[in-house]
C-alpha atoms as one frame of an Amber mdcrd trajectory, in Angstrom:
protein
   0.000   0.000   0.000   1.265   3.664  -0.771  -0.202   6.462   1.221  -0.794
   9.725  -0.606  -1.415  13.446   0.993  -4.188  14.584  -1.065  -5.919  17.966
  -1.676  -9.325  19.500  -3.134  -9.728  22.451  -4.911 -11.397  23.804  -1.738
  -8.278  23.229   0.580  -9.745  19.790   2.234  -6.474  17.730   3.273  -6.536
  14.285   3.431  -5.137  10.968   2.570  -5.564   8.447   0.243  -4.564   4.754
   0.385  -3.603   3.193  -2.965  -1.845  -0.695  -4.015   0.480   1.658  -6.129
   1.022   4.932  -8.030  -0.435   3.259 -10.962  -3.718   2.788  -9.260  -4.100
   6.508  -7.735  -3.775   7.549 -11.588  -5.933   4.641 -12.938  -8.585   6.026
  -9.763  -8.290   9.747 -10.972  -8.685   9.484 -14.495 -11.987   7.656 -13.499
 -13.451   9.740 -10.967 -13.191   7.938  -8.456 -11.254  10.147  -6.062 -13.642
  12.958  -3.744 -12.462  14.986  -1.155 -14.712  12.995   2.032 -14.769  16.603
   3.492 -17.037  18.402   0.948 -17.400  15.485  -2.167 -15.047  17.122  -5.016
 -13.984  15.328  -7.237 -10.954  17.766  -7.877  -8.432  16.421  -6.010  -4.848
  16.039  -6.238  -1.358  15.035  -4.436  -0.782  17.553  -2.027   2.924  18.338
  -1.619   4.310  15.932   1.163   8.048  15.522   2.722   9.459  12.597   1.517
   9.927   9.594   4.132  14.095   9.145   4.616  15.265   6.522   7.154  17.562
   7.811   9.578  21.064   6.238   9.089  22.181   3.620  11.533  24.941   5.167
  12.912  22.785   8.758  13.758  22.857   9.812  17.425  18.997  10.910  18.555
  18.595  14.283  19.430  15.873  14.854  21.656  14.007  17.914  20.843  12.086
  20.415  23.096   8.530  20.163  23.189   6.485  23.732  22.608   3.949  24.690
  24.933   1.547  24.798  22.099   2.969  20.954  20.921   2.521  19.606  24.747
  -1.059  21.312  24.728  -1.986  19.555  21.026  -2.599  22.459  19.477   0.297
  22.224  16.919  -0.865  20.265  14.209  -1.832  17.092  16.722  -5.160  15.842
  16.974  -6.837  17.348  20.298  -7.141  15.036  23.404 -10.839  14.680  22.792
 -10.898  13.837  19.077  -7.677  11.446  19.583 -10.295   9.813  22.276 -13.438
   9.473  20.032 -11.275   8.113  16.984  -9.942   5.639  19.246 -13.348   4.820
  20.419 -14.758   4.535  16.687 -11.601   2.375  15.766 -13.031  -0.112  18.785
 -16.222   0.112  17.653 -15.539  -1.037  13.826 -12.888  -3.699  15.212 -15.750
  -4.828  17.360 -18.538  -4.908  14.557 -15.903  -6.285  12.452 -15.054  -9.744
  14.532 -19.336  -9.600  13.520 -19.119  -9.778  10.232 -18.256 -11.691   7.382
 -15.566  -9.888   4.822 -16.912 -11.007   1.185 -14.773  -8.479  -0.531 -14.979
  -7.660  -4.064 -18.885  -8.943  -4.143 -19.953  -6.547  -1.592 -22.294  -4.542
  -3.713 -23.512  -7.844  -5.469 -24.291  -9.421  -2.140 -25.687  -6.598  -0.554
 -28.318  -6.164  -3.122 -29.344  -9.948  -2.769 -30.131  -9.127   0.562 -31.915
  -5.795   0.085 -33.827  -7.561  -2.756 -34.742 -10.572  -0.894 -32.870 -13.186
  -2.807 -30.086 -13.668   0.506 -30.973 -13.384   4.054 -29.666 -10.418   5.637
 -26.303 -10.620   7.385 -23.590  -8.123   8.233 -21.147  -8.337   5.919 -17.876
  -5.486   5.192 -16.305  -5.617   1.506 -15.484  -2.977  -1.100 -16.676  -1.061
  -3.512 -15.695   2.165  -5.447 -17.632   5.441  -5.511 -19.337   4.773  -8.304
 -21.009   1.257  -7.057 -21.866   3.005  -4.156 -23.313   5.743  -5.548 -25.648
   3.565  -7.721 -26.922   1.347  -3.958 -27.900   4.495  -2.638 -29.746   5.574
  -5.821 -31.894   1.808  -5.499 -32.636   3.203  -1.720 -30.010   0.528  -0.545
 -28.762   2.037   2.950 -24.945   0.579   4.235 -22.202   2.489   5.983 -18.935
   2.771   4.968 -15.715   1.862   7.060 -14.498   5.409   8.683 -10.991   3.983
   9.760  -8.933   2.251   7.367  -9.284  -1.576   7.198  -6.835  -4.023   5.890
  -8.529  -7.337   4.023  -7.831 -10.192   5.530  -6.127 -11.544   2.673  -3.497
  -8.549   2.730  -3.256  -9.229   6.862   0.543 -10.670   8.026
C-alpha cells in the first residue's frame, strides 16, 4: 500500500490509500477520487516531505517540546478527538469480529439481501464510488468503514 497526501480544490487535506502509483492515476482518471470533506472530485497530491530513514549510525537528538505541541494544538489531533477516533476504531474492530468480509462482491451481495434473494447478514467488503453511488440511488442504505481496514487476505 502507498499512502498519498491529497488535496481538493477547496483546501480539504486528506489521505488516500492506494496498491500503487499506478492505481491513484488509474482512480483519478476515473473519478473515483472525492475529497470525504465536501465530495469534489478535484483532487490532487498535495505536496508531502518525503519519508528518509535515519542512518544507523545517527545519534537521537531529543528535541524540546512547545507549549503549544505539549497542549496539542500544533498540528496534533486534540485530546478529545484522539479519544473518540480511538473509540470509533473499537467500535468497527468490534462490529468487524461480527461480520463476514466477502470483498470484491460486496455490492452484489448486498443487493441480494436488500432484494430478498439472501438473508440479511452483516457483511464489510469494497466497492468504489461509483457502485456506491448507484446502492444508494436503489434506496439501498450501508455504511462505509471510517478507519482504514486491511482485508484479511493482505493481513501478516
Amino acid at each position: 500500500m502507498i499512502v498519498f497526501d491529497l488535496s481538493c480544490d477547496n483546501g480539504h487535506r486528506f489521505e488516500g490509500w492506494f496498491r500503487s502509483s499506478s492505481d491513484y492515476e488509474d482512480q483519478g482518471a476515473r473519478g473515483l477520487i472525492a475529497c470525504p470533506h465536501c465530495g469534489s472530485g478535484e483532487v490532487g497530491k498535495a505536496p508531502m516531505a518525503p519519508a528518509v530513514p535515519a542512518k544507523g549510525n545517527a545519534r537521537k537528538v531529543e528535541v524540546a517540546r512547545t507549549s503549544e505541541e505539549a497542549t496539542g494544538q500544533g498540528g496534533a489531533l486534540p485530546p478529545a478527538l484522539q479519544e473518540a477516533m480511538r473509540k470509533l476504531a473499537k467500535l468497527q474492530a468490534e462490529t468487524i469480529k461480527d461480520s463476514t468480509y466477502v470483498g470484491d462482491r460486496f455490492v452484489e451481495e448486498t443487493r441480494a439481501m436488500h432484494y430478498g434473494e439472501k438473508d440479511a447478514a452483516l457483511i464489510h467488503g469494497k466497492a468504489d464510488a461509483q457502485e456506491a453511488r448507484e446502492l444508494l440511488e436503489e434506496g439501498i442504505s450501508f455504511a462505509p468503514l471510517l478507519i482504514p481496514f486491511t482485508p484479511p487476505e493482505d493481513a501478516n
